[in-house]
N, C-alpha and C positions, 0 to 999 in steps of 0.2 A: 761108151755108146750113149749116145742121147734121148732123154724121153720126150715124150711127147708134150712135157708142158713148157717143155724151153722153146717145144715148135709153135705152141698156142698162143702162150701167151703174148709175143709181141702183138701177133691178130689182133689180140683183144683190147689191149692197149690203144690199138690204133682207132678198132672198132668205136670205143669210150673218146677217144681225141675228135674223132668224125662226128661221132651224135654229139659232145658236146659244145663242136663248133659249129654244128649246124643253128642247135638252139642259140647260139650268141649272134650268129648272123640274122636268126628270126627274131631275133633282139631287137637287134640295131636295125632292121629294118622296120622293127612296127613305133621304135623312137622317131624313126627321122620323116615316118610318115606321116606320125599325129602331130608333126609340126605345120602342114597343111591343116589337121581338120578343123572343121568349126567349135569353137569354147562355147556351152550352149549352159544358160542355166539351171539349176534342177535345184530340186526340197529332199532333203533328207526323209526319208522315210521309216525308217529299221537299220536299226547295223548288229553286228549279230558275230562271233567269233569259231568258224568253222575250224573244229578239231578233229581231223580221221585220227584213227589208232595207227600204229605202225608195229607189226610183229615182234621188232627188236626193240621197240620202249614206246615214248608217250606219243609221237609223231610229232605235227610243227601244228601251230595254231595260227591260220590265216584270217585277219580280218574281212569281213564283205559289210556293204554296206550299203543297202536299196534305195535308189536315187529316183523320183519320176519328175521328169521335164517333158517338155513340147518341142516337137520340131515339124516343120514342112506342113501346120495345122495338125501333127495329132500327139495324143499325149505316149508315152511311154514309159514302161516301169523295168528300172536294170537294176543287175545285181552288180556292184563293182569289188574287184578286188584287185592285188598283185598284176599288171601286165605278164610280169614274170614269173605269176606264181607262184611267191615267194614266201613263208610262213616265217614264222618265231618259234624258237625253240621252247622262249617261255612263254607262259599265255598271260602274265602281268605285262610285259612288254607289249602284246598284242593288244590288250587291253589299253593301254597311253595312247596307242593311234587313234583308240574310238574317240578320246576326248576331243580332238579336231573336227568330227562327224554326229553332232548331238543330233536328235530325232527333230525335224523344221527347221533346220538350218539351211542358210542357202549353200548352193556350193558349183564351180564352173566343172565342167565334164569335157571332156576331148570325145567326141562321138563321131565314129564314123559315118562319112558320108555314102559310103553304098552299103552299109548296115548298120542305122539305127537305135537297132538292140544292143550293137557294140557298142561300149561306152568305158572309159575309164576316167578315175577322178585326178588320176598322176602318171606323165610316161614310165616306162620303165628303169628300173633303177640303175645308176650308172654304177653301183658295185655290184650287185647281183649280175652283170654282162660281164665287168672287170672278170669277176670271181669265175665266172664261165669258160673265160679265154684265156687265162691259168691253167684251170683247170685241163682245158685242152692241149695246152704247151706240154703241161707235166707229164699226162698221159703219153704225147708224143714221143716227149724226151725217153722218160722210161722206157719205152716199147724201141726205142732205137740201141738205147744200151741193152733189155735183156736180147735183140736179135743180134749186135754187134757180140756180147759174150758168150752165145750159142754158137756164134761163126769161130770165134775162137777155138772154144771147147770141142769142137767137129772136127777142128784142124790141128789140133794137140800143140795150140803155143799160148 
């Protein structure tokens, strides 16, 4: 007889392949957009290395780093980090990015044109998308094999 997690888990499988390819397709869609927008220049302001905790250890350590420039006559103050969201596992790592972003430095921003406030100082990263649509394959894959050997196991061969 079969339990219930040979019937679940393909679900969830699939559920993880879905959300994670949904995020790679918001991916590749906000890359191929900021190829349109306007490169605007901005002053470093602050840059600063955000670390949430994570229940199971130290979390990822994401850089941000406070850009203000001018656009369409008025000024603007953004926080930039990851497109992707993407942190470090170490925060010395985290830390090597800031050297590229010192406080008055200038720096080109991709700023969107019907927001502003949005702004990033680099598309998104083309591994962190790769590693996305992997990850979606595997989950797929997986959840086809554990529902192909629950079909089996149902039908005793």
């Amino acid at each position: 007889m079969l339990d219930c997690a040979h019937l679940l888990a393909p679900w969830l499988m699939w559920a993880g392949s879905v959300l994670l390819g949904w995020l790679f397709v918001r991916g590749l869609r906000l890359r191929i957009s900021m190829t349109h927008w306007p490169r605007v220049s901005g002053i470093v302001r602050d840059h600063k290395i955000y670390s949430p905790r994570n229940l199971h250890g130290p979390g990822e350590h994401r850089p941000t780093v406070t850009v203000e420039y001018a656009a369409a006559g008025r000024k603007h103050v953004v926080q930039c980090d990851s497109p992707a969201r993407m942190g470090f596992a170490n925060k010395e790592h985290a830390k090597s990015t800031m050297v590229h972003f010192t406080v008055g430095k200038s720096v080109k921003l991709y700023v969107d044109p019907h927001d502003p406030q949005r702004a990033f100082l680099y598309p998104p990263e083309t591994s962190a998308l790769l590693m996305l649509s992997v990850e979606a394959l595997f989950l797929l894959v997986v959840g086809v094999g554990i529902a192909n050997g629950a079909r089996h196991a149902a039908c005793g061969t």
